[in-house]
C-alpha positions in Angstrom: -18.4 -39.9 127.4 -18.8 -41.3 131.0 -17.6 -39.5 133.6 -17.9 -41.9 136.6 -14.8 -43.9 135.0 -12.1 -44.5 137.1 -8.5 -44.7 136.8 -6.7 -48.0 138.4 -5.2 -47.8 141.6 -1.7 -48.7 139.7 -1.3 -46.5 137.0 0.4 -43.3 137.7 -1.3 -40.1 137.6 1.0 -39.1 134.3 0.0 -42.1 132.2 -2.3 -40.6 129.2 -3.4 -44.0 127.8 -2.5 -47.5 127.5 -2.7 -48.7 123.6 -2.1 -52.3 123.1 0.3 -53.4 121.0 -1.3 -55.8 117.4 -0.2 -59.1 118.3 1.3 -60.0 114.7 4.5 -61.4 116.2 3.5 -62.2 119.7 0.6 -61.7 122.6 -0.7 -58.1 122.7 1.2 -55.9 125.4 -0.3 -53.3 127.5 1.9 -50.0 126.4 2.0 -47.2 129.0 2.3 -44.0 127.2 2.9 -40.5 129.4 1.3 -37.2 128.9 5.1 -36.2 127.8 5.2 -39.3 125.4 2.3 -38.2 123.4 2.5 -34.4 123.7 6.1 -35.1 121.5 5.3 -37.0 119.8 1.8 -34.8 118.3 4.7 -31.8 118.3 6.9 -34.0 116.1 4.2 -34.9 114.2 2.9 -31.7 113.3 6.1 -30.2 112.2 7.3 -32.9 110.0 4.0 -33.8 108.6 3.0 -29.4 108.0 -0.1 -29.8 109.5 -2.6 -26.9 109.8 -5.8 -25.7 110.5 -6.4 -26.4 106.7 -5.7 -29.8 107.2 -8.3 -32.0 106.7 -7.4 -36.0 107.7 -9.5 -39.0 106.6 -8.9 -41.6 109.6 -9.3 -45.4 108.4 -7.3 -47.5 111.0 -8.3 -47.9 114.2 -7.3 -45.9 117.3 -5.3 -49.0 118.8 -2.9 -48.6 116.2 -0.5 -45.5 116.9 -0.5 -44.4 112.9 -4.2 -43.7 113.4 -4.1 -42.2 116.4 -1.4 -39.9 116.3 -1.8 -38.8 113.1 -5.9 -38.0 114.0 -5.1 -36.4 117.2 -2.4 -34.3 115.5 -4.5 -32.3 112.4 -6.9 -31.8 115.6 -4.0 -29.7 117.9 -2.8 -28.1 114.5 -6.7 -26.8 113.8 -7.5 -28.7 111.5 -10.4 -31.6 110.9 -10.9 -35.2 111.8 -13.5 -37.6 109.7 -13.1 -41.2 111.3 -14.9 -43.9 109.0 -16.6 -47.0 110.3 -15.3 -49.4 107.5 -12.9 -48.9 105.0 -15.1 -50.1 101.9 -13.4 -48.7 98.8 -17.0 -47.4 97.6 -17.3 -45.8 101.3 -13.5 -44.5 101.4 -14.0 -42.5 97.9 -17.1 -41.0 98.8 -15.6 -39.8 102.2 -12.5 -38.7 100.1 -15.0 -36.0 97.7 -17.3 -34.9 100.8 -14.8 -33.9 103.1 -12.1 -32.2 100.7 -9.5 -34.9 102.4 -5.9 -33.5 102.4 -3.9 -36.5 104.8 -4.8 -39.9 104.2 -2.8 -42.4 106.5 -2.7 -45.9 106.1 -0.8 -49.4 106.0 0.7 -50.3 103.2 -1.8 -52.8 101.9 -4.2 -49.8 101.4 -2.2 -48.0 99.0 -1.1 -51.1 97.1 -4.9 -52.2 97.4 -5.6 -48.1 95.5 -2.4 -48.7 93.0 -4.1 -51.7 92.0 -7.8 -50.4 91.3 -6.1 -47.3 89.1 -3.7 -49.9 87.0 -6.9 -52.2 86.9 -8.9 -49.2 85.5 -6.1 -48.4 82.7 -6.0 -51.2 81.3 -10.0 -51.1 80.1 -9.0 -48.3 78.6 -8.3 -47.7 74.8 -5.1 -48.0 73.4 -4.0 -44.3 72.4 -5.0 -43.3 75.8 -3.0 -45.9 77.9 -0.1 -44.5 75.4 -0.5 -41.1 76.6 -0.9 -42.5 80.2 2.6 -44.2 80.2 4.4 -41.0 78.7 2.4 -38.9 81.2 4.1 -40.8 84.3 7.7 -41.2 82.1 7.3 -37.5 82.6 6.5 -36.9 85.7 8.6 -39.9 87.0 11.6 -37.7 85.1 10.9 -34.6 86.4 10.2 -35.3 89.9 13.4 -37.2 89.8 15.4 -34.0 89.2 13.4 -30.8 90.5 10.8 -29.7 93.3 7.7 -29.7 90.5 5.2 -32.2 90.4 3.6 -31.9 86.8 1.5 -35.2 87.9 -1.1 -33.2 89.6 -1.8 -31.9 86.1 -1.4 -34.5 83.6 -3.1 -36.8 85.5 -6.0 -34.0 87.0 -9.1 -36.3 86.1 -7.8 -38.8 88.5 -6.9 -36.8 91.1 -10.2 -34.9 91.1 -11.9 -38.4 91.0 -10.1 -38.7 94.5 -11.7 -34.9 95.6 -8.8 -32.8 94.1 -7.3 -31.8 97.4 -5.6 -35.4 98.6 -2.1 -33.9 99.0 -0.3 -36.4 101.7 -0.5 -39.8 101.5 0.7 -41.4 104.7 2.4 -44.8 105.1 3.2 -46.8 108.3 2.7 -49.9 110.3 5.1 -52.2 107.9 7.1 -51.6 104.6 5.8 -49.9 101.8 6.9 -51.6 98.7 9.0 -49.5 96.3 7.2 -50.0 93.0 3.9 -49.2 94.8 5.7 -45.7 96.0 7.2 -45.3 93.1 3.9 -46.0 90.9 1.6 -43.5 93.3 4.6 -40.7 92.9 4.5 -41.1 89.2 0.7 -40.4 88.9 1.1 -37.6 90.8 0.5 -38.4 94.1 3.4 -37.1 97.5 3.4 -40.4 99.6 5.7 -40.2 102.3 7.0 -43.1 104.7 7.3 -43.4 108.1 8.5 -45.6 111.1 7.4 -46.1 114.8 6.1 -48.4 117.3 3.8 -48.5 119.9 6.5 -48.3 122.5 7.8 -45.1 121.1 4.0 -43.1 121.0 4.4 -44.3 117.2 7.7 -41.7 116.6 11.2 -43.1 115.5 11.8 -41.5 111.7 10.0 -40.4 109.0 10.1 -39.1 105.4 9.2 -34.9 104.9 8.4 -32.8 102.0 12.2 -31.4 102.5 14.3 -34.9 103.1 11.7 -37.9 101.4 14.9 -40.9 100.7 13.2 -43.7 98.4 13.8 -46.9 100.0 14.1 -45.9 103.4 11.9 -44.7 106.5 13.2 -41.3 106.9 15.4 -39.2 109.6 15.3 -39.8 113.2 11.9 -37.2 114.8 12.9 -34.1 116.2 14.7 -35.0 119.7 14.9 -38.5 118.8 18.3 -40.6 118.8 18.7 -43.7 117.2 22.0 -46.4 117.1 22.4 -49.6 115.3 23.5 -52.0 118.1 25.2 -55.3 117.1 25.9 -54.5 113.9 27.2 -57.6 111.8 30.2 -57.0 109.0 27.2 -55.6 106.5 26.5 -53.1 109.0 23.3 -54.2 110.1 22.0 -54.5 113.7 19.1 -54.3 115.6 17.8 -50.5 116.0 17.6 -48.5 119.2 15.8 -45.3 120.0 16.3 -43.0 122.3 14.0 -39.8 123.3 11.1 -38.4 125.2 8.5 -40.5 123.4 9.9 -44.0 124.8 6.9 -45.5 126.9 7.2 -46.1 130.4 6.8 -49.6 130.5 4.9 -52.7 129.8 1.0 -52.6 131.9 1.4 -55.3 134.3 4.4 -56.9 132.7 7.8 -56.0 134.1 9.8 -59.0 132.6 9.0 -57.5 129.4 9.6 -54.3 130.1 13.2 -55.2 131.9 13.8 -56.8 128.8 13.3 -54.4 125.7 15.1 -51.1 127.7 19.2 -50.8 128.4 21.0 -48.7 129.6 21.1 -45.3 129.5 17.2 -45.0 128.1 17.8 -47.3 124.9 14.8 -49.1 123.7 15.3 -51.6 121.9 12.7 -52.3 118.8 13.6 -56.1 117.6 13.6 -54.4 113.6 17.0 -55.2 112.0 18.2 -52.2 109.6 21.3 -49.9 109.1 21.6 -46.2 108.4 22.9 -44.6 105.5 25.6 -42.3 104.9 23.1 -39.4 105.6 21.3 -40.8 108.6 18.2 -41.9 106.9 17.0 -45.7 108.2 16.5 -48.6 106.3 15.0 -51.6 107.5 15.5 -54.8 106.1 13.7 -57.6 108.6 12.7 -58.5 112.4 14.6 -60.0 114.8 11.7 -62.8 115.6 11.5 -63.0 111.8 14.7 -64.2 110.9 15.1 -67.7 109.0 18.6 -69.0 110.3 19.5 -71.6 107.6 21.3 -75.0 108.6 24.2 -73.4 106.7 24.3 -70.3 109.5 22.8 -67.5 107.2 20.6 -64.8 108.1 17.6 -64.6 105.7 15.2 -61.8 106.0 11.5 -63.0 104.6 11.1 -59.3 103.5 14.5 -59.7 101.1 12.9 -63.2 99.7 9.7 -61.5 99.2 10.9 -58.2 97.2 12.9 -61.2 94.7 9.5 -62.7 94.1 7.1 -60.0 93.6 4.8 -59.7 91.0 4.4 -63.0 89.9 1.1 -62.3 88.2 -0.5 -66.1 89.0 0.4 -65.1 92.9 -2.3 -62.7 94.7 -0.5 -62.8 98.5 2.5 -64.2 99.1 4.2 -64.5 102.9 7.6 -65.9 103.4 8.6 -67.2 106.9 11.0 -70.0 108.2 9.8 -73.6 109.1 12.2 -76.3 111.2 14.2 -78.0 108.5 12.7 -82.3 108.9 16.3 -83.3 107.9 18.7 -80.8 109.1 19.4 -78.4 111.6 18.1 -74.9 111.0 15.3 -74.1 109.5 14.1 -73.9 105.8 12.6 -70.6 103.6 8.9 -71.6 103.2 6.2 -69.3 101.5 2.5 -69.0 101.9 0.5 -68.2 99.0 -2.6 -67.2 97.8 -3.0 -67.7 94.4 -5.0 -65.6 91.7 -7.3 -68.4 91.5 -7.8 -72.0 92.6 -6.1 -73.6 89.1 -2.9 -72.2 89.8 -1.2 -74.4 91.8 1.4 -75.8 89.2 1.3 -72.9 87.1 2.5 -70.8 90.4 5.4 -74.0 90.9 6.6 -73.3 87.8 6.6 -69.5 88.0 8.4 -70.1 91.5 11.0 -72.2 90.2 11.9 -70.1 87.1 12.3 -66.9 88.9 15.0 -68.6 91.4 17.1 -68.9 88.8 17.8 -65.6 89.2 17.5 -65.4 93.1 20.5 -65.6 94.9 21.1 -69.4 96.3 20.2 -68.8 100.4 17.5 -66.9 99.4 15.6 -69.2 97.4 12.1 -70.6 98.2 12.6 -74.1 99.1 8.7 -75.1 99.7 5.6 -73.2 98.9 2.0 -73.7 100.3 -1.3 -73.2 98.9 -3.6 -71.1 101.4 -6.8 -69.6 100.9 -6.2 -66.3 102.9 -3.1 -64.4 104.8 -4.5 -64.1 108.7 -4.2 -59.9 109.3 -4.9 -58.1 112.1 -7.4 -55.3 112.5 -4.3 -52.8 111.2 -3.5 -55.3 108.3 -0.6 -56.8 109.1 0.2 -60.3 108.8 -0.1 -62.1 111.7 2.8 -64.7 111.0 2.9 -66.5 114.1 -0.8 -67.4 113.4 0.2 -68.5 109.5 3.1 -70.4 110.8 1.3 -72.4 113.6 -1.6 -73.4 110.9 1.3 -74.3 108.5 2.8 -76.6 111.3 -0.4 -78.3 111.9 -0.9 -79.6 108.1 2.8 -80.2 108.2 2.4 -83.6 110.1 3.0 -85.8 106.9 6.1 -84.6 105.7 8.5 -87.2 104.5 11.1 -87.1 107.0 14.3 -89.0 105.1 16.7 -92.0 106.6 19.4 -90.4 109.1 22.9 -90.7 107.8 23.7 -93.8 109.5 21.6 -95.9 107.1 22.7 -94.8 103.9 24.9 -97.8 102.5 26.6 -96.0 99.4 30.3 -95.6 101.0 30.8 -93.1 97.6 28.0 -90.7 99.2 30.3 -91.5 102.5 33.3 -90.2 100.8 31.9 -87.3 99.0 30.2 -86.0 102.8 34.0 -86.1 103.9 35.6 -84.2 101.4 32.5 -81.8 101.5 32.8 -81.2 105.1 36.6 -80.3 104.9 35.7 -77.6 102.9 32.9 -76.0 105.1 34.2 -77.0 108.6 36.5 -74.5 108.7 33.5 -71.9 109.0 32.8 -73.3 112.2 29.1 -74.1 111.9 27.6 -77.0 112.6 26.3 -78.8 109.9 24.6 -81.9 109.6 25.5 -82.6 106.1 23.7 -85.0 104.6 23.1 -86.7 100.4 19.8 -83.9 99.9 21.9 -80.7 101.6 21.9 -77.8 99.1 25.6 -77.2 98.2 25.5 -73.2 97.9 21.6 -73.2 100.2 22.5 -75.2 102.8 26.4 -75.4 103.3 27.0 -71.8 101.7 29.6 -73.1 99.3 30.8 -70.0 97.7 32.7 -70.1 93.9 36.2 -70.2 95.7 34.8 -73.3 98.1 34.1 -74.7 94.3 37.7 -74.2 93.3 38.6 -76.1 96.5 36.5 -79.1 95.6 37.9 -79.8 92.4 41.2 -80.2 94.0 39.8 -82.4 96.7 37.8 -84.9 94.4 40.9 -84.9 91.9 43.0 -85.8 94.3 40.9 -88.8 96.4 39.2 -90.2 93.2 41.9 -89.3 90.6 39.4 -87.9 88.0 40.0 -84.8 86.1 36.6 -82.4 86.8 35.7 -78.6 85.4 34.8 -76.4 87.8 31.5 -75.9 85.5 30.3 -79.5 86.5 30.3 -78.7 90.3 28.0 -75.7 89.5 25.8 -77.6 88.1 25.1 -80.3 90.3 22.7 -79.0 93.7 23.2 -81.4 96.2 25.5 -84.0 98.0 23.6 -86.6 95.7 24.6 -84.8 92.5 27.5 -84.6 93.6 28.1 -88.1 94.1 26.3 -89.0 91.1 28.8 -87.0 88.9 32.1 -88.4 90.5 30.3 -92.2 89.8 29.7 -91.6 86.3 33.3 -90.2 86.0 34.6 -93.3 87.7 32.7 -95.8 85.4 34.1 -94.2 82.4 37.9 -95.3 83.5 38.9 -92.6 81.7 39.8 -88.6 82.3 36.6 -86.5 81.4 37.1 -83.9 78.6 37.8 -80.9 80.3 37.5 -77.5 78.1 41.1 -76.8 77.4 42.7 -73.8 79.5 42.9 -70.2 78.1 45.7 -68.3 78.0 46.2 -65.9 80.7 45.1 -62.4 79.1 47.9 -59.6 80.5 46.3 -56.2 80.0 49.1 -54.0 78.3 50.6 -51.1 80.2 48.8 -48.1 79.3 49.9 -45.6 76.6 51.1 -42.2 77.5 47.6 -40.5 75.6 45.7 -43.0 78.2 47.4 -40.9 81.2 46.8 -37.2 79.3 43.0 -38.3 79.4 43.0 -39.0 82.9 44.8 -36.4 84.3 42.2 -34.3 82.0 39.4 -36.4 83.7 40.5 -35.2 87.3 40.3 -31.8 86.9 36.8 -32.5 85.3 35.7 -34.5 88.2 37.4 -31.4 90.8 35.6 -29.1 88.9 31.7 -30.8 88.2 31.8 -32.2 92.1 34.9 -30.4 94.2 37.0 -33.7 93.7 39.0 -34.5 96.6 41.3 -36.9 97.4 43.3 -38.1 100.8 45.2 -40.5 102.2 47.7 -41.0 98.2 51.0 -41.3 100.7 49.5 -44.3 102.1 50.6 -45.7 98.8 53.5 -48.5 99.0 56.0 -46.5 97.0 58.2 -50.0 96.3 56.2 -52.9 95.4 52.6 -53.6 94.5 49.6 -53.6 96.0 45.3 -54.7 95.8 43.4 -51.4 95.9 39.9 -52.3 97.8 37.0 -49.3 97.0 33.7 -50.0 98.0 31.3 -49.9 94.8 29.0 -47.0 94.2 28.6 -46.2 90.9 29.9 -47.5 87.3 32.7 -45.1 86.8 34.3 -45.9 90.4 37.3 -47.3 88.3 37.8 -44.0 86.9 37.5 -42.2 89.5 39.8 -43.7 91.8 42.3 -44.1 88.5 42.2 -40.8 87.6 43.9 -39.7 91.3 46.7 -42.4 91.0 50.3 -41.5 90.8 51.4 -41.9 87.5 53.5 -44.7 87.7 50.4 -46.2 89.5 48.4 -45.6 86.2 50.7 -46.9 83.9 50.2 -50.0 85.2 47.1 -50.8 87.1 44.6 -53.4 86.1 41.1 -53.2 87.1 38.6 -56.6 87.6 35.4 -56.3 85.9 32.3 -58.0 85.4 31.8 -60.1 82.3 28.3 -58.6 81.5 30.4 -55.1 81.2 32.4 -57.0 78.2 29.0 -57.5 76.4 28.1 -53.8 75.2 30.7 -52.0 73.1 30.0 -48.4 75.7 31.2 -50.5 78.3 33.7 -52.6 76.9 35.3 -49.4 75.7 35.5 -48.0 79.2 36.6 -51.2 80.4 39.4 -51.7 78.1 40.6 -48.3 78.6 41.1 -49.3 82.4 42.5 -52.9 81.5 40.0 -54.5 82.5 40.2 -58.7 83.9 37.1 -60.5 83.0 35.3 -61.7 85.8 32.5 -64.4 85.2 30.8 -64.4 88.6 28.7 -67.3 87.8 31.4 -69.3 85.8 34.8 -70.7 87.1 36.8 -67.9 88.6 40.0 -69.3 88.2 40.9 -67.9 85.0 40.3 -64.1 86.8 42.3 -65.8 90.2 45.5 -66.9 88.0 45.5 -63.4 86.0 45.9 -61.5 88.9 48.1 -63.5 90.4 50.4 -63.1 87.8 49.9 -59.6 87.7 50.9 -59.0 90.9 54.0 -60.7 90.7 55.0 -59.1 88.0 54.2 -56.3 89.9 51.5 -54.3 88.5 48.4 -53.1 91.2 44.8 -54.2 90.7 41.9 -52.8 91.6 38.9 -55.5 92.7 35.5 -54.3 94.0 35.2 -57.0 97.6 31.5 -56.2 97.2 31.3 -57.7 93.2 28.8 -55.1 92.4 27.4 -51.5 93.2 25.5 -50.2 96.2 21.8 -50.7 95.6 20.9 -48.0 98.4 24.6 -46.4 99.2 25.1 -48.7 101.8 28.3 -51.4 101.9 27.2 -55.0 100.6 28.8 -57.9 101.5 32.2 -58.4 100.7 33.9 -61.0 98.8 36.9 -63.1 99.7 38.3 -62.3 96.2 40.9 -59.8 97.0 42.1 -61.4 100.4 42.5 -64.5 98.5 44.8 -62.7 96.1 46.2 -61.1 98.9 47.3 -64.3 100.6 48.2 -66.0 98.0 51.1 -63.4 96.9 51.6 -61.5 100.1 50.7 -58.4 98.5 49.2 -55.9 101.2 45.2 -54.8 100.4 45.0 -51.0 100.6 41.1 -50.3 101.5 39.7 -47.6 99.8 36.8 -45.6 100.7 34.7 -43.2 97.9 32.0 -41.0 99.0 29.8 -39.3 96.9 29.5 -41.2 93.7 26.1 -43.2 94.7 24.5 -39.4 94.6 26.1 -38.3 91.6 25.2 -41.7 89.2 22.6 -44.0 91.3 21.8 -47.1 89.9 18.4 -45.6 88.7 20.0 -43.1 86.7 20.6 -43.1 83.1 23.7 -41.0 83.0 25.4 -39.1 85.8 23.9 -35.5 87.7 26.0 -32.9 86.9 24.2 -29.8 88.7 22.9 -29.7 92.2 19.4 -28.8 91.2 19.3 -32.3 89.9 19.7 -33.8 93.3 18.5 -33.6 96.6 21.6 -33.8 98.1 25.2 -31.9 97.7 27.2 -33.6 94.6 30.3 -33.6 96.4 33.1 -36.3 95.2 36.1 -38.0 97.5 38.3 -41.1 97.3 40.0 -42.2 100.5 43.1 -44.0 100.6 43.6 -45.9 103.9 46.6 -47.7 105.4 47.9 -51.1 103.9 46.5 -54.3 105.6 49.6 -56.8 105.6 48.4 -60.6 104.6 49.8 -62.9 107.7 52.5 -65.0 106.2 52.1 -68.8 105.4 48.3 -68.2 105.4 45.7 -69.7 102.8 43.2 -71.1 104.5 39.4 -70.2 104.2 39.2 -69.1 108.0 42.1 -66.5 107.4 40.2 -65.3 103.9 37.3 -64.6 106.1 39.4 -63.1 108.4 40.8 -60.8 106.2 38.3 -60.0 104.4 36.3 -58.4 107.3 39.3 -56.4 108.2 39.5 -54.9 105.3 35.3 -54.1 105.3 36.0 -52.7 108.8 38.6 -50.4 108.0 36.5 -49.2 104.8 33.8 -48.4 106.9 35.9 -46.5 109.6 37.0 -43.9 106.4 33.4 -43.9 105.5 32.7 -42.7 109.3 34.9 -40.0 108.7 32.9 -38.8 105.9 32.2 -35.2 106.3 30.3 -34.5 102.7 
């Protein structure tokens, strides 16, 4: 080392190094990082990671990443030993693995999906029986580990982990996401991978997965002496996420525009990731700030959500979503770069695309994919997107821009953009609507915006239409095509003929036994509780609102009901519950209305309408379906619309607990606490009636409504104190 370097004249006597940031979004950025900043942030490390002198840490990424350096520097202060490699070849990385007994091995992502890959490659050459015995071996483990402390991968699968040196004990993940199935898959051949979250401004410290509190899905608990916030959170919950603590940096080298710009008050720094927190505290992050595609219909589309709804297309090798400027609208549109598994699967890969976005929800489809040889990384592997998107711009000079709206000469295109934009301007976006904007994609045309259009074109064009040919057509040109092929008929279309409303009986006096038997259950598997029952109407009806955790929410929140309540409440439910006799069962019992999400919702509409003013309650899910990760989803203007259209007040509802007792990977529910890593405590919260404004029924008011009612949910979720 020399020893004649000098420090500059302008860095303070306390400043312990300046590490640059990667440059994957933007221009690298001098960070100035304090003696404090990185002694917490080692201490921090050390405790959460149970580092010793025993540990002994393979280093692969390069000290300018924080990952690397933190996680090196800290098995050094704990005692333990430090092997830095050159190059990261596999055949060099598995030899270093065996000679120096490795214990920590921390990485990006793309190593451990690059190791996944090599040990599934390696399975499949080999014989039949053993693959067999493979695939029960990590059923096994994936069970157990589900459910106890053991790990009984490290045995069943002891060949492969002495082919990695037989003491690799910590995997550990940072710098970007780590896909679940590549977790998931590592956990169930034995391997303890743990995920973590930091950035260069914060001495690479904000959360992180342990041994004791490891959440799938998320990137852990705030450090020790670390506070984090969700600022600006939108009605999903999400914002952008702060930290607060001893490791923020001190600044920006040379650049105090940026560093004015990422602190605020009272020692917040902000990190430009977008995520929300659950119930427990852990972080999940779901995009970047800079990343975001804003649609010309005003939505907010993460390229990480697009990419998880696309993965493992087997013809694709890399795929990278990002947003490009729409040539034809405002906004911009969801492209994705991808390198394909080889150079002959262009239409192969088109295809593939297009069949799995039938099942991808409508904003989040890819509209335009291109062909690349390679994904530009930087030295830490991540994806430098502003690079890929820049080199996508430059090849994107001969795209067919198409005739602004003033030339098109069809006056029924004319008329169909009218009634269209009746129905959407009253979300206050501006939209240039035009014949090739995406109905649901573009203008974010939801099933009740559907409803709405059928009245519209019945009325102007006096044709009769089904709600099912609306769904079908994708743009303003379908659109128009379908009402010109009605008009040239001079005749009504055949519509399919209505169906009687179905009114779910009243239930029978053995129906209330078993649920009065079910609450005493349910107090005494999970200490049942229940709050807020006088908030009740006791004259009238009412909508009861619960978020969705688990599949027997209806019970639940049933089963704590006044009688008279239970007698005659009506639940909504999900068609695909009506398609398996188990479920249909369960439904029935509840008196179930059939909801067909992705069919004409009228039929469900009209039914509870007339429930309601017969007055009998219902119960409707805003969110349409269960919690993925315990947090709320978006809500649903189904129940305001109900709300409004009776005046019947929406009572929000607020259960806690059920997501831990029967998560959606779960085959049936968890009855013990040993089965879970978290208390299986169960309680429904009643809240206070929302009134419906009077002489309402507009789309804005729906809206309106609907996020009151998320907002008051979420204020008895706050409360929550399991």
């Amino acid at each position: 080392i020399q020893a004649d370097v000098t420090r500059p004249g302008d860095i303070a006597p306390t400043i312990a190094a300046i590490v640059f940031t990667s440059g994957s979004t933007a221009q690298p950025k001098g960070v100035l990082l304090s003696r404090k900043n990185i002694a917490h942030a080692l201490d921090s490390v050390i405790q959460c990671l149970e580092l010793s002198d025993s540990s002994e840490l393979l280093g692969v990424l390069p000290f300018h990443h924080v990952l690397g350096l933190g996680t090196c520097i800290g098995v050094i202060k704990s005692g333990g030993t430090a092997t830095l490699l050159q190059e990261s070849r596999a055949d060099i990385l598995l030899k270093a693995i065996k000679s120096t007994h490795t214990t920590v091995l921390p990485g990006p992502p793309r190593l451990f999906e690059l190791l996944l890959t090599n040990i599934h490659s390696q399975i499949k050459h080999k014989p039949l029986l053993v693959r067999a015995f493979i695939q029960t071996s990590r059923w096994i483990t994936r069970l157990i580990r589900a459910r106890t402390d053991f790990n009984p991968g490290k045995i069943l699968f002891r060949q492969l982990h002495e082919h990695f040196g037989g003491h690799l004990n910590l995997l550990m993940s940072g710098g970007a996401a780590l896909p679940i199935e590549v977790r998931n898959g590592l956990e169930e051949l034995g391997f303890d991978i743990l995920e973590g979250y930091g950035l260069t401004e914060t001495a690479g410290t904000v959360s992180i997965n342990t041994f004791e509190h490891n959440r799938v899905g998320t990137v852990g608990l705030p450090f020790p002496g670390l506070d984090v916030c969700i600022a600006n959170q939108n009605v999903s919950g999400e914002g952008e996420i702060w930290v607060r603590g001893p490791t923020n940096m001190q600044g920006y080298f040379h650049d105090p525009t940026a560093t004015m710009d990422i602190f605020r008050k009272e020692g917040w720094l902000r990190t430009g990731d977008i995520g929300h927190l659950d119930r427990d505290g852990f972080i999940l992050i779901t995009g970047r700030i800079k990343e975001l595609i804003v649609t010309s219909a005003g939505k907010n589309v993460s390229p990480e959500t697009v990419e998880w709804h696309y993965r493992n297309i087997p013809e694709i090798l890399e795929m990278v979503v990002l947003g490009m400027p729409s040539p034809t609208r405002y906004g911009e549109e969801v492209h994705a770069a991808i390198v394909p598994q080889s150079t002959s699967e262009g239409q192969r890969i088109d295809d593939a695309i297009k069949a799995r976005s039938a099942r991808v929800p409508s904003y989040l489809q890819i509209q335009r994919i291109h062909i690349v040889k390679n994904i530009p990384r930087t030295t830490t592997l991540k994806v430098q997107r502003n690079v890929l998107l820049q080199t996508l711009l430059k090849k994107a000079d001969d795209t067919h821009v198409k005739p602004d709206l003033d030339d098109i000469a069809d006056e029924l295109t004319h008329q169909v953009i009218r009634i269209v934009r009746q129905v959407v301007e009253s979300k206050n976006t501006p939209l240039n609507i035009r014949p090739d904007s995406a109905l649901m994609f573009d203008l974010g045309i939801d099933s009740l915006g559907i409803v709405k259009l059928v009245s519209d074109f019945q009325q102007e064009f006096n044709v009769k239409l089904d709600v099912t040919q609306i769904q079908a057509c994708k743009t303003i040109n379908d659109l128009a095509q379908l009402i010109q092929q009605l008009l040239d008929k001079h005749q009504p279309v055949a519509v399919k003929p209505s169906i009687p409303l179905q009114i779910p009986p009243p239930r029978s006096k053995s129906a209330i036994v078993f649920f009065r038997l079910i609450r005493k259950l349910l107090k005494w598997l999970w200490a049942f509780e229940v709050e807020g029952l006088d908030n009740l109407p006791t004259e009238g009806t009412f909508i009861l609102c619960p978020n969705h955790e688990s599949n027997f929410d209806m019970i639940f929140v049933t089963s704590c009901l006044p009688t008279k309540n239970q007698i005659t409440l009506c639940t909504f439910a999900k068609r695909e519950l009506f398609d398996m006799f188990i479920t249909r069962q369960i439904v029935q019992m509840n008196r179930g209305v059939l909801v067909d999400r992705k069919g004409d919702p009228r039929q469900a509409l009209e039914t509870g309408i007339a429930l309601l003013k017969a007055g009998r309650p219902v119960l409707i899910h805003p969110e349409g379906t269960r919690t993925r990760d315990g947090a709320l989803r978006t809500f649903r203007r189904g129940a305001a619309h109900l709300s409004l259209q009776t005046g019947v007040p929406l009572i929000p509802v607020r259960i806690n607990g059920a997501f831990n007792i029967y998560p959606p990977h779960a085959r049936i529910p968890k009855f013990f606490a040993f089965q879970a890593k978290h208390p299986l405590h169960l309680q429904i919260r009643f809240g206070k009636p929302i009134v419906p404004p009077p002489d309402s029924h507009d789309t804005e008011t729906e809206q309106m409504l609907t996020d009151q009612l998320r907002l008051e949910i979420e204020k008895l979720g706050a409360k929550n104190c399991i």
